[in-house]
C-alpha positions as a LaTeX table, in Angstrom:
\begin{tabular}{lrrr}
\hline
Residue & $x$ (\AA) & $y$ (\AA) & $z$ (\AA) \\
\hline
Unk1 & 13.23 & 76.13 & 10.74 \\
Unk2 & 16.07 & 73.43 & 11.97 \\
Unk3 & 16.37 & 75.41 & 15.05 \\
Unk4 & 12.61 & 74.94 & 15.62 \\
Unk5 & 12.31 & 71.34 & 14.35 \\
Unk6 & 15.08 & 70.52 & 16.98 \\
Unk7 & 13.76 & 72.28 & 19.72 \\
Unk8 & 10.51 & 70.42 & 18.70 \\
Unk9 & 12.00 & 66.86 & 18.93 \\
Unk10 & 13.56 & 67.62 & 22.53 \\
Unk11 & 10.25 & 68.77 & 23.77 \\
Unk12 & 8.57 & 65.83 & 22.60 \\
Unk13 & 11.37 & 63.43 & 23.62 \\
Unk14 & 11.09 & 65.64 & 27.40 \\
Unk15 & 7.17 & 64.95 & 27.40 \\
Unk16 & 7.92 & 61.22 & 26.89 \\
Unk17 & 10.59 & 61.21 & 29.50 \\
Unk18 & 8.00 & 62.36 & 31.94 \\
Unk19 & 5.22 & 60.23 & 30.96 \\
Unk20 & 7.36 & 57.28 & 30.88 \\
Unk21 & 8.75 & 58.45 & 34.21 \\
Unk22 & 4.86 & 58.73 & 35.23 \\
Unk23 & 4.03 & 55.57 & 33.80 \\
Unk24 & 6.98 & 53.71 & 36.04 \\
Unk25 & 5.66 & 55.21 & 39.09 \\
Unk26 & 2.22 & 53.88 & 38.45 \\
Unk27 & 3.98 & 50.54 & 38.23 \\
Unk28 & 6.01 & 50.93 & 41.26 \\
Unk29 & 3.33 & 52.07 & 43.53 \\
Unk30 & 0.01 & 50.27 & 44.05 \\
Unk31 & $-3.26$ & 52.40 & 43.42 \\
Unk32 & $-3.87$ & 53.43 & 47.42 \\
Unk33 & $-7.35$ & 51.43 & 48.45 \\
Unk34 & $-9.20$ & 53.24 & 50.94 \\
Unk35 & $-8.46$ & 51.78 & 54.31 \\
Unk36 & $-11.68$ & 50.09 & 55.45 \\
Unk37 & $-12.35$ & 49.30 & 59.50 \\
Unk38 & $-13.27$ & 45.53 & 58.42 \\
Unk39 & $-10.45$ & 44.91 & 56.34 \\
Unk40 & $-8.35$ & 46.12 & 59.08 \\
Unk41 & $-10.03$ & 44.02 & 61.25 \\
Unk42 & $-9.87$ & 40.93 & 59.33 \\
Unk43 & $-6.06$ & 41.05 & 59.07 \\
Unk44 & $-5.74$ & 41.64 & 62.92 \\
Unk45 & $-7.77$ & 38.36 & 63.23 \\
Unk46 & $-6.03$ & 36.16 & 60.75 \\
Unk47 & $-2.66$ & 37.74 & 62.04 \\
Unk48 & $-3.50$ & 37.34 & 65.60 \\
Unk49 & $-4.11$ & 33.30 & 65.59 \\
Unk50 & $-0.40$ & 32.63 & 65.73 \\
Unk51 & 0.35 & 34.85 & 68.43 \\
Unk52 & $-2.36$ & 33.39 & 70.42 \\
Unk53 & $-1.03$ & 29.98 & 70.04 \\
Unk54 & 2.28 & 30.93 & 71.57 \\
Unk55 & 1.36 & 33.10 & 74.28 \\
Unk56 & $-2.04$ & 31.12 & 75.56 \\
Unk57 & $-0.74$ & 28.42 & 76.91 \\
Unk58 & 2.45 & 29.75 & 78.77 \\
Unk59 & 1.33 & 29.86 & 81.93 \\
Unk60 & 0.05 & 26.58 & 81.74 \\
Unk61 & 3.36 & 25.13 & 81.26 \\
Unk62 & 4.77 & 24.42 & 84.63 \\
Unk63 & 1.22 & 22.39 & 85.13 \\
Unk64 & 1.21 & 20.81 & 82.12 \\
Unk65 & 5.00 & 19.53 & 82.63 \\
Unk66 & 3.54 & 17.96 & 86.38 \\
Unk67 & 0.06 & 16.43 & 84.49 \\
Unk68 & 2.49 & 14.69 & 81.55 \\
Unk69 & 5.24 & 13.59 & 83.95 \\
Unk70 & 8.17 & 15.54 & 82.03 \\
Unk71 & 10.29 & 17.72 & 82.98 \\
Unk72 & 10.73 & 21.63 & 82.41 \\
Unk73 & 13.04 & 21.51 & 80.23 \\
Unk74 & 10.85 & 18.71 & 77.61 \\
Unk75 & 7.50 & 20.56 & 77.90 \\
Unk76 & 10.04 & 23.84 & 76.43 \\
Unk77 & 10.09 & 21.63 & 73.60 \\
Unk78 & 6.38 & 22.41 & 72.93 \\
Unk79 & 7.28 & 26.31 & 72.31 \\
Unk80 & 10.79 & 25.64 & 70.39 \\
Unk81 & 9.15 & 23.74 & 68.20 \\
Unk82 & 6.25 & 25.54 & 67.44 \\
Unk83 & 8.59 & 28.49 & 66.66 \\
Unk84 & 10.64 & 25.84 & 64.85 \\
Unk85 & 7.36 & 24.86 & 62.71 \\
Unk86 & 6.38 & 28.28 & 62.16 \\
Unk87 & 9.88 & 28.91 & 60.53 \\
Unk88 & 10.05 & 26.55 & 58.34 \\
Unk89 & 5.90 & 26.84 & 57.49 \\
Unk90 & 6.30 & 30.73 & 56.55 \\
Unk91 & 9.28 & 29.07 & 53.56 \\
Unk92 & 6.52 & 26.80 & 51.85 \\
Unk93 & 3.49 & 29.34 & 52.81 \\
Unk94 & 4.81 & 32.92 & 51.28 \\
Unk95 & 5.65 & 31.12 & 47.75 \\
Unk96 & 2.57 & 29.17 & 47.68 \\
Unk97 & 0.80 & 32.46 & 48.18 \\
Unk98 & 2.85 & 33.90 & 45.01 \\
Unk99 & 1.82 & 30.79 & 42.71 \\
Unk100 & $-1.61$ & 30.21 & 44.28 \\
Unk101 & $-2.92$ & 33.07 & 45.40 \\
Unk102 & $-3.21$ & 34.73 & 49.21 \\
Unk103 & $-6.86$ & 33.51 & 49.49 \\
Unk104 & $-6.46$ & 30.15 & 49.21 \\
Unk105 & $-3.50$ & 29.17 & 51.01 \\
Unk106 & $-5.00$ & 31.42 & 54.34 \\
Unk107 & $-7.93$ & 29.56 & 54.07 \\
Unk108 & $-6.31$ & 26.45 & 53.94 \\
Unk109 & $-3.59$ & 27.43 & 56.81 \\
Unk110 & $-6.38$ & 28.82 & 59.30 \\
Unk111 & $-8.18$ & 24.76 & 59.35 \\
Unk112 & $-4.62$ & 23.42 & 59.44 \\
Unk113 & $-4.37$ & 25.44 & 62.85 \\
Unk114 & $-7.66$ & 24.39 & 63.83 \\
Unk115 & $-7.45$ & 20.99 & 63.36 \\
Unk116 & $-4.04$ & 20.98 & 65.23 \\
Unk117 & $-5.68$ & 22.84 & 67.95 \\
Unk118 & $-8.10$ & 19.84 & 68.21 \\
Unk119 & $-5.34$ & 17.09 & 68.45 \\
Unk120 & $-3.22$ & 19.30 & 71.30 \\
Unk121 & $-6.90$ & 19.34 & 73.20 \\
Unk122 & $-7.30$ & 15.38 & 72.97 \\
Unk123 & $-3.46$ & 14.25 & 73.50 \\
Unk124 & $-2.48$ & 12.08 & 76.52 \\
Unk125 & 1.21 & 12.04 & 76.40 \\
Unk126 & 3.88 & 14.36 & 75.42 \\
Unk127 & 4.48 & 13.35 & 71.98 \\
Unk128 & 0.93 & 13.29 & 70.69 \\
Unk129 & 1.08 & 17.35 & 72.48 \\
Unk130 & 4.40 & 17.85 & 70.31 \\
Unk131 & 2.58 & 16.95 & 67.37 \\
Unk132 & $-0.51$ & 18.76 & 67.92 \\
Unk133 & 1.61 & 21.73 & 68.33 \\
Unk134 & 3.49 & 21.46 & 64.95 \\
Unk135 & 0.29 & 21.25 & 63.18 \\
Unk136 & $-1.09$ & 24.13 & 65.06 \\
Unk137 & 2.13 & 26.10 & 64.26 \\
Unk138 & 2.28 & 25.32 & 60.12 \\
Unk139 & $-1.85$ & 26.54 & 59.87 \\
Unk140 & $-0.67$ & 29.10 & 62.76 \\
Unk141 & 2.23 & 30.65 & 60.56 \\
Unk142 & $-0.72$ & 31.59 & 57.19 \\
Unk143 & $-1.83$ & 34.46 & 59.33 \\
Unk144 & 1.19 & 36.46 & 59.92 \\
Unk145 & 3.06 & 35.60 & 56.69 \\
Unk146 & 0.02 & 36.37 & 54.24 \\
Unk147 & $-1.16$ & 39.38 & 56.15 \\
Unk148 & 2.31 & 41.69 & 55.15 \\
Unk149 & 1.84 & 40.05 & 51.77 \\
Unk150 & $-1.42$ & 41.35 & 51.35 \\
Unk151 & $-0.31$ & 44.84 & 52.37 \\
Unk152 & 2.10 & 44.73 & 50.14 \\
Unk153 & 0.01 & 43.85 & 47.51 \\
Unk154 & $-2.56$ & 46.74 & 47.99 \\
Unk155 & $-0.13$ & 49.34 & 49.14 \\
Unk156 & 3.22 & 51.29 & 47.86 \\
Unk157 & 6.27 & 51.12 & 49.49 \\
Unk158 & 5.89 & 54.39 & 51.91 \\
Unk159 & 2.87 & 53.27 & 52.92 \\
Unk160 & 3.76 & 49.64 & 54.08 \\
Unk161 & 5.36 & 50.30 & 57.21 \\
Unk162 & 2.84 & 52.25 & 58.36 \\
Unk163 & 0.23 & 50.04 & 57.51 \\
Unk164 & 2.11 & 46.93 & 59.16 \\
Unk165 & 1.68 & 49.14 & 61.80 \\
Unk166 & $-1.62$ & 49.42 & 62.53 \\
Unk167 & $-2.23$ & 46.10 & 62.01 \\
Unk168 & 0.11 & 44.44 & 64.72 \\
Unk169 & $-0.86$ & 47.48 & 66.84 \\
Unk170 & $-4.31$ & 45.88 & 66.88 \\
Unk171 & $-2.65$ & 42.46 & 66.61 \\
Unk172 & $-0.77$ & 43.04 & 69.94 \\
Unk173 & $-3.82$ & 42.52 & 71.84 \\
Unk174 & $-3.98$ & 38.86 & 71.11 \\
Unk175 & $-0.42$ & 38.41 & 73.12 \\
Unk176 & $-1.39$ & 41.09 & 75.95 \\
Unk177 & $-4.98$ & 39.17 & 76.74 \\
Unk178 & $-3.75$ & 35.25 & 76.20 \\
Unk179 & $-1.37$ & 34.91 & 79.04 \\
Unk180 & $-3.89$ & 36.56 & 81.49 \\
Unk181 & $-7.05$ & 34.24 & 79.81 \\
Unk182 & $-4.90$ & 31.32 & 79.79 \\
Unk183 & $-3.53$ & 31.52 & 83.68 \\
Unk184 & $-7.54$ & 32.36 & 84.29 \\
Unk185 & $-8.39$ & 29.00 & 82.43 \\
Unk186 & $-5.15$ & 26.85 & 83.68 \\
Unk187 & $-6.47$ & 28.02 & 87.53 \\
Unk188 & $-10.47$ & 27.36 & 87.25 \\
Unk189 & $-10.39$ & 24.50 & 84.60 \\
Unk190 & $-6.78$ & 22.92 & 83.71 \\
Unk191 & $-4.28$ & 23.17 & 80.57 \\
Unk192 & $-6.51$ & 22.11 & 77.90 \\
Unk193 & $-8.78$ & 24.76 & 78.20 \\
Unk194 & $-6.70$ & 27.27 & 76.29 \\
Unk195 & $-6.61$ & 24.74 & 73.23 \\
Unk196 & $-10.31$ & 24.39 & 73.85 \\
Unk197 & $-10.57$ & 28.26 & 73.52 \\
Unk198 & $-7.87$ & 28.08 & 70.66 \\
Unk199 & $-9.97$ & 25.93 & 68.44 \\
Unk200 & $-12.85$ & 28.51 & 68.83 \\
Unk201 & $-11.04$ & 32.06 & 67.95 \\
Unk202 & $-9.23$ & 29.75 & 65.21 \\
Unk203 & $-12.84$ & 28.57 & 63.72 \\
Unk204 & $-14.15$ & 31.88 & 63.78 \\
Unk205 & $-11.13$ & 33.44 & 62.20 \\
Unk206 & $-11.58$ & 31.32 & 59.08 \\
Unk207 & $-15.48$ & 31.73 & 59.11 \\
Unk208 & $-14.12$ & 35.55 & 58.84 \\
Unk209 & $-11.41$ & 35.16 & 56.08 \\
Unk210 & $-13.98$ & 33.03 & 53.88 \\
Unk211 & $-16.53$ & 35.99 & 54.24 \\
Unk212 & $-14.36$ & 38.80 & 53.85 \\
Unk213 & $-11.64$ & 38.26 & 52.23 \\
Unk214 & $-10.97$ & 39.11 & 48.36 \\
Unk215 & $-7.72$ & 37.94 & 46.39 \\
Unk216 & $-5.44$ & 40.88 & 46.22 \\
Unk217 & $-2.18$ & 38.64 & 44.64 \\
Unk218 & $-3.52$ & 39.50 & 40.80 \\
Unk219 & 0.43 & 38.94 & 39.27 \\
Unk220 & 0.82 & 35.41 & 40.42 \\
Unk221 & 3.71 & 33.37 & 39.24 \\
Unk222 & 3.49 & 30.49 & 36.23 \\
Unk223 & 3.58 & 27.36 & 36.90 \\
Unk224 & 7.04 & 26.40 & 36.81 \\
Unk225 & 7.17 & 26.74 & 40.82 \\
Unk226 & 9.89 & 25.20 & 41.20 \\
Unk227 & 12.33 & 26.77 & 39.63 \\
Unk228 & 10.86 & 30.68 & 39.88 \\
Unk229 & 10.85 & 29.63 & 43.54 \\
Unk230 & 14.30 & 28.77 & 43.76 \\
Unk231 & 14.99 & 32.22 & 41.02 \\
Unk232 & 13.04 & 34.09 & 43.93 \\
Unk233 & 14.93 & 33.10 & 46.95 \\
Unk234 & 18.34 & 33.06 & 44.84 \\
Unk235 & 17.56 & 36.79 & 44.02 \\
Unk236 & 16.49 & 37.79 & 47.92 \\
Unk237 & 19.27 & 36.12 & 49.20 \\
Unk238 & 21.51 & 38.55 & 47.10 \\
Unk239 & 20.43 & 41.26 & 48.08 \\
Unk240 & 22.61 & 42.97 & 51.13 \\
Unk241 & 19.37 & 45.08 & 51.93 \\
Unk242 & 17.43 & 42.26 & 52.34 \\
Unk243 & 19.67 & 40.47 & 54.77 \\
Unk244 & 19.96 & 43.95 & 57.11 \\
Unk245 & 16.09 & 44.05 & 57.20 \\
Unk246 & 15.98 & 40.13 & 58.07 \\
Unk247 & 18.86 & 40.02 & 60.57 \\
Unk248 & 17.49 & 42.87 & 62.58 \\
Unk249 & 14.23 & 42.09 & 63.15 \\
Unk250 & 15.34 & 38.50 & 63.63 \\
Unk251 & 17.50 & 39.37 & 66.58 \\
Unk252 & 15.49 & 41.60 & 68.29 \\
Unk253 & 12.26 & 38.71 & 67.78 \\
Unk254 & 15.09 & 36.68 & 69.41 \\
Unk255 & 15.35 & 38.91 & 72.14 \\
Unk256 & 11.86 & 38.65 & 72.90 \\
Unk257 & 11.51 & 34.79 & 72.29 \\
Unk258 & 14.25 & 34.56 & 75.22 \\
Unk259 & 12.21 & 36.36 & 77.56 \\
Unk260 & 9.31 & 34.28 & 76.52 \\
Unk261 & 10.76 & 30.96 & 76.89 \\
Unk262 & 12.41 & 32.01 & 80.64 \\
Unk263 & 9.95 & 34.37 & 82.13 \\
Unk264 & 7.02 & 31.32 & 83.30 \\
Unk265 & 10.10 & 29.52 & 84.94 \\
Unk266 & 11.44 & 32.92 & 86.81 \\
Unk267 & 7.57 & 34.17 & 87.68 \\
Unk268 & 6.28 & 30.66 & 88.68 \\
Unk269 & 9.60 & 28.91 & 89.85 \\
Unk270 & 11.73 & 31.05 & 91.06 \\
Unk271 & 9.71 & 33.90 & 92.24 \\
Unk272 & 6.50 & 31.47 & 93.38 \\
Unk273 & 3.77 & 33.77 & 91.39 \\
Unk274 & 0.82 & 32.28 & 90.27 \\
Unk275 & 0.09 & 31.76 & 86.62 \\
Unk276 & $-2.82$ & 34.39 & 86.53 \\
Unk277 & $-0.05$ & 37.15 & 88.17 \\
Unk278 & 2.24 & 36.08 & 85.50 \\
Unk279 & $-0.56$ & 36.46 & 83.00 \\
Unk280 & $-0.84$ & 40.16 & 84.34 \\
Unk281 & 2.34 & 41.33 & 84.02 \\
Unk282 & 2.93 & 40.04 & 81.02 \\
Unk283 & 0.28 & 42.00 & 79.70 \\
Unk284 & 3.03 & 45.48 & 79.98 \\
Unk285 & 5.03 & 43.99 & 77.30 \\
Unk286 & 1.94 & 43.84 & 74.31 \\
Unk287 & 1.49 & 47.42 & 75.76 \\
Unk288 & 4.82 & 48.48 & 74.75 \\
Unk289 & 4.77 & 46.58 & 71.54 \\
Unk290 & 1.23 & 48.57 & 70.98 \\
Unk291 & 2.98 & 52.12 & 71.70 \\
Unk292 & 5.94 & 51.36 & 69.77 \\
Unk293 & 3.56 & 50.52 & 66.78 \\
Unk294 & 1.44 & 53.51 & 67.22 \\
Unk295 & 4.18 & 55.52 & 67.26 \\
Unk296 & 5.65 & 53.90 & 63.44 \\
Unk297 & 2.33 & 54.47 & 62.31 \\
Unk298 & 2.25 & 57.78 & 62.84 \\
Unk299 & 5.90 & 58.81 & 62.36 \\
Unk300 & 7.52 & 56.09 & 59.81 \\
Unk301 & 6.74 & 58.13 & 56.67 \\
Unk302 & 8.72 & 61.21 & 57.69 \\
Unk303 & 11.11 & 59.84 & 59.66 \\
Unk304 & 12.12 & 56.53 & 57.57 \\
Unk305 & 12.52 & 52.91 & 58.25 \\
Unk306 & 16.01 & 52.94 & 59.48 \\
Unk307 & 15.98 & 55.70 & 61.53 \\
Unk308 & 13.01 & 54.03 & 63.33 \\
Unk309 & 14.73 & 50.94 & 63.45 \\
Unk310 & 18.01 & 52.45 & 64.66 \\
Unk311 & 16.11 & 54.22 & 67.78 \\
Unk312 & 14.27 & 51.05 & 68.74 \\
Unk313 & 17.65 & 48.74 & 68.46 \\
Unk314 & 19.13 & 51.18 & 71.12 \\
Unk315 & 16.15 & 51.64 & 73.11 \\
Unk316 & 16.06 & 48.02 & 73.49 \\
Unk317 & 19.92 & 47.77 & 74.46 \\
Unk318 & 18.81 & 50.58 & 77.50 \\
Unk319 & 16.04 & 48.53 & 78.37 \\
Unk320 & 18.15 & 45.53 & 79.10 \\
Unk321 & 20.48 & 47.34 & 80.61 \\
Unk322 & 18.20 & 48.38 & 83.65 \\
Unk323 & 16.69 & 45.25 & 83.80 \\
Unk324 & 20.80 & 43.81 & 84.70 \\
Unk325 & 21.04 & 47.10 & 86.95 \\
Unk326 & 17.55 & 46.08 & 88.91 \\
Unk327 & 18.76 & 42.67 & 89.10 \\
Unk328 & 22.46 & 43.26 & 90.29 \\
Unk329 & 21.19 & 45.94 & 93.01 \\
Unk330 & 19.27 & 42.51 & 94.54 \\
Unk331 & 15.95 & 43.35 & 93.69 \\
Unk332 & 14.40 & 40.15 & 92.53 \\
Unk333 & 10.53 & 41.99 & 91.67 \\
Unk334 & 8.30 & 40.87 & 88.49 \\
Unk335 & 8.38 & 44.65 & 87.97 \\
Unk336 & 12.58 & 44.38 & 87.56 \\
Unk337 & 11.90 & 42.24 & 84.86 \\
Unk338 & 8.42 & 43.35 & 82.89 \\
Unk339 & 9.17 & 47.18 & 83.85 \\
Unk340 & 12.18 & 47.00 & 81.03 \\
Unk341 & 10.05 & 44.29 & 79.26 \\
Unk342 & 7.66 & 47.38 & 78.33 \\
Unk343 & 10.30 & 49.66 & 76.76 \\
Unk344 & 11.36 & 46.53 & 75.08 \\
Unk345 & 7.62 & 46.35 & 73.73 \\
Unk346 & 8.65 & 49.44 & 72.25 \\
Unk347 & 11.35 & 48.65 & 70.89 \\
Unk348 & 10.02 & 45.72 & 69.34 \\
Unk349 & 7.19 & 48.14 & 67.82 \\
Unk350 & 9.80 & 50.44 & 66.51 \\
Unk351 & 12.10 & 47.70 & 64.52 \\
Unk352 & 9.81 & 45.34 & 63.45 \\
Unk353 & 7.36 & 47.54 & 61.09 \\
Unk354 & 9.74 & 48.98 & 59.40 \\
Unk355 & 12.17 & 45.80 & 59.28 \\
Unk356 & 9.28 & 44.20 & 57.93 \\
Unk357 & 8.23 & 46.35 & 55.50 \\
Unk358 & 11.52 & 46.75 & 53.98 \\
Unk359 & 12.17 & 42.95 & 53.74 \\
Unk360 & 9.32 & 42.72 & 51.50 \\
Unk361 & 9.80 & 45.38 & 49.59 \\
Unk362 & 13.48 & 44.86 & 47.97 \\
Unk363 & 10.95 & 42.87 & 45.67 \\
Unk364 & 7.35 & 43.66 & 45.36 \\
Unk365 & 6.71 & 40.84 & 43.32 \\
Unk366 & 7.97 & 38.30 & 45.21 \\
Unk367 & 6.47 & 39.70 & 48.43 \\
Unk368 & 5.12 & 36.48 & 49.58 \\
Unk369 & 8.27 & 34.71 & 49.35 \\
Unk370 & 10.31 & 37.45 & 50.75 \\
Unk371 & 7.52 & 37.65 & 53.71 \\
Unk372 & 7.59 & 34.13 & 54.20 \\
Unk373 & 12.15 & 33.98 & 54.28 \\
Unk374 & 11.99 & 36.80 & 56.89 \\
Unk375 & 9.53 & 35.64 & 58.65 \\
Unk376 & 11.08 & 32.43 & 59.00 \\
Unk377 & 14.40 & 33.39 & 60.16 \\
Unk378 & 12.69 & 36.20 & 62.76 \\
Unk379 & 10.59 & 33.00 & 64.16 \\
Unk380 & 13.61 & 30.43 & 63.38 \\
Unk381 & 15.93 & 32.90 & 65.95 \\
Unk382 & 13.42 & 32.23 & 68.91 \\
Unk383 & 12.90 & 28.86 & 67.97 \\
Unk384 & 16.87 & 28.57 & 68.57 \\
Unk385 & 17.33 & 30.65 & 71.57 \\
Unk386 & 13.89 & 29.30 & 73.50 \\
Unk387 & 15.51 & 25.86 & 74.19 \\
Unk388 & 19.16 & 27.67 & 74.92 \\
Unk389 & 17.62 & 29.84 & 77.67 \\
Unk390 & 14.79 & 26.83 & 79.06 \\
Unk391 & 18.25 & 24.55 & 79.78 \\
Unk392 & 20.84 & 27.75 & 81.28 \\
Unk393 & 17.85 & 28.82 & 83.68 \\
Unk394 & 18.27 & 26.59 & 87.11 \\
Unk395 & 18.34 & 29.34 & 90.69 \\
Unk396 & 19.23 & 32.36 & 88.81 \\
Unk397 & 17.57 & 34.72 & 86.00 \\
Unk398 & 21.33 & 35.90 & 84.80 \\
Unk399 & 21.31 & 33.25 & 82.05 \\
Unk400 & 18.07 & 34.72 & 80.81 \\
Unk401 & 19.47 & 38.45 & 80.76 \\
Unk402 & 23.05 & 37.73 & 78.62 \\
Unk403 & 21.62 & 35.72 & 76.01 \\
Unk404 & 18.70 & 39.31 & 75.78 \\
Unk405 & 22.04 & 41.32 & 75.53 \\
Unk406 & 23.66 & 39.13 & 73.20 \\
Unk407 & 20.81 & 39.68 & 70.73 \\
Unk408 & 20.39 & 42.86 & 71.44 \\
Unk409 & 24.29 & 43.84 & 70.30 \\
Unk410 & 23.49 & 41.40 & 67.29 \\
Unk411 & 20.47 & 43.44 & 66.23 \\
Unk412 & 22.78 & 46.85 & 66.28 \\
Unk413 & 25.71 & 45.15 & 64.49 \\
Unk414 & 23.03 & 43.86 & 61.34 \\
Unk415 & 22.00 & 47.87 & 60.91 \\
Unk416 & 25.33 & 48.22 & 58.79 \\
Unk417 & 23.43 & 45.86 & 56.67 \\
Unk418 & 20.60 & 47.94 & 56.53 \\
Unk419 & 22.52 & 50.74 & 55.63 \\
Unk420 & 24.31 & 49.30 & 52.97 \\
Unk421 & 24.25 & 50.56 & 49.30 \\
Unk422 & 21.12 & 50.16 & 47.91 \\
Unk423 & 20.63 & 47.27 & 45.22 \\
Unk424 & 18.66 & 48.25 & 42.31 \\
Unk425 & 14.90 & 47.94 & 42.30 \\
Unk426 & 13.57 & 45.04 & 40.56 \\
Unk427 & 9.38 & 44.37 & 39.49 \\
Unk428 & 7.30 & 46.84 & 41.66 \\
\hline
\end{tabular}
């Protein structure tokens, strides 16, 4: 009878070790929402108003440096500190989200980015330009930021990366099309055109989020911000994981901010291409970027995140590495320098995902913070480099290929991060 009672109790105490373990993995995996086309959609729109903002206007700058009377080197100033904005817009953004909700704060982002869209259209001198771009760039920064917190919010950890995926897979058209629209518009009507076109994709991307878009941040924080924010970033910035995801895809955005920042001066400059041919070859690297994100989409769940971001890290390293070869060998070509640019897009489609996606999930509950820390340092890297590489370029592209390596070999060295021991899960 003993014997019985006692293999009673340990069956009962087994069945409520397994629901308990069934009840924790309820908790740390979202219910999986049926992926919807508009959804998808909407957070390709919201995420791709940032992007434009960088990319549309690039060709334009050489032009826009003669029609303000600066030089190259000040008009950089317009990019480094839009990156710089974005930065430190994606610290105050991601929290807010957490306390506020992601609704709101997208909402209110998308008019910011508008209404700086409208000032960058109207100014006259340099400054009033600089200003107008900061605005653009803290309304700019909502898009990207809230869009991986709202993943995160609907979806479980194995599914994030993938679903990051997709979305700047579709997002990457916004970057391949806006060089080639803006050296279009720069050549039949003059710089401010792309802000003119700006304000209307921004406009209609709100019009969209107000329609669509349902609040998916249902655990939001008290309303001690304060001090849970500084508990929040206090936590993520313990965590050894958290760094390896940040530092990686920070370098490697780097990496690509360089190129950014140099390649108008090398194509238009140095090379004498127009700003519609550099709008056209630009359009290889979003390609890339669109293959490489395919690709995670499809492979990240069996593979794993650092896997993929291992392969991409080194893939980007090769890619450099013919780009120097091409270079060295004397042959001076737009396709020597967006030929490796595509593998690079590829690279970049590899990394960031799953760099991404593991950032914000070291804590699921403080995903908009965590999006918004990582997203500022991977912006906050090209903000620093953009200037570096707009005052080494003068006759020769060299400057423009060591500080790629440099990030490159930085990215590789953060994967020991990555790889790290595992901190123990906290929230979701």
């Amino acid at each position: 009878m003993c014997h019985k009672d006692r293999s009673s109790a340990r069956l009962s105490a087994g069945t409520a070790g397994n629901d308990l373990e069934r009840m924790n993995d309820i908790t740390a995996a979202p219910a999986q929402p049926t992926v919807k086309p508009g959804f998808i959609a909407l957070l390709i729109a919201v995420s791709a108003v940032s992007p434009l903002g960088i990319n549309m206007y690039l060709p334009s700058m050489p032009g826009m440096a003669r029609a303000l009377g600066v030089n190259f080197t000040t008009i950089q100033l317009t990019l480094s500190l839009y990156l710089g904005a974005m930065a430190l817009g994606q610290l105050i953004i991601g929290p807010l989200s957490d306390r506020f909700g992601r609704r709101p704060v997208l909402l209110i982002g998308l008019l910011t980015f508008v209404a700086g869209s409208v000032i960058c259209l109207s100014a006259q001198s340099i400054g009033v330009l600089i200003f107008g771009r900061i605005v653009q760039a803290i309304g700019g920064c909502a898009g990207i930021t809230l869009s991986r917190a709202i993943v995160r919010d609907l979806y479980g950890r194995n599914q994030v990366a993938s679903m990051i995926a997709y979305v700047t897979m579709g997002m990457a058209v916004a970057p391949m099309v806006a060089p080639t629209i803006g050296g279009v518009l720069e050549t039949f009507f003059g710089w401010r055109a792309s802000f003119a076109f700006l304000i209307g994709f921004g406009g209609l991307a709100l019009l969209f989020a107000y329609w669509r878009l349902r609040e998916t941040n249902h655990n939001r924080a008290s309303g001690e911000a304060a001090r849970e924010l500084l508990q929040g970033y206090g936590s993520l910035f313990r965590s050894r994981q958290f760094w390896g995801y940040t530092l990686v895809t920070s370098f490697v955005s780097a990496m690509f901010f360089a190129f950014l920042a140099g390649a108008p001066y090398v194509m238009i400059e140095l090379l004498g291409r127009s700003p519609a041919e550099y709008g056209f070859y630009f359009a290889m690297v979003p390609c890339g970027y669109m293959l490489g994100n395919f690709v995670t989409g499809r492979i990240a769940g069996t593979m794993g995140p650092n896997r993929m971001i291992l392969a991409g890290t080194l893939l980007s390293l090769a890619a450099i590495a013919a780009m120097a070869i091409a270079v060295a060998s004397g042959l001076l070509h737009p396709v020597a320098l967006f030929g490796p640019m595509l593998f690079i897009g590829v690279a970049n489609g590899l990394v960031l995902p799953s760099g991404i996606a593991g950032a914000v999930s070291v804590r699921p509950d403080l995903a908009g913070a965590a999006s918004g820390l990582s997203g500022s340092f991977q912006i906050g890297f090209g903000a620093l480099v953009a200037p570096v590489v707009g005052a080494a370029l003068s006759s020769t592209v060299w400057p423009l290929i060591t500080i790629m390596t440099i990030c490159s070999l930085l990215a590789i060295a953060s994967l020991a991060l990555v790889a790290g021991p595992r901190r123990p899960a906290t929230g979701n």
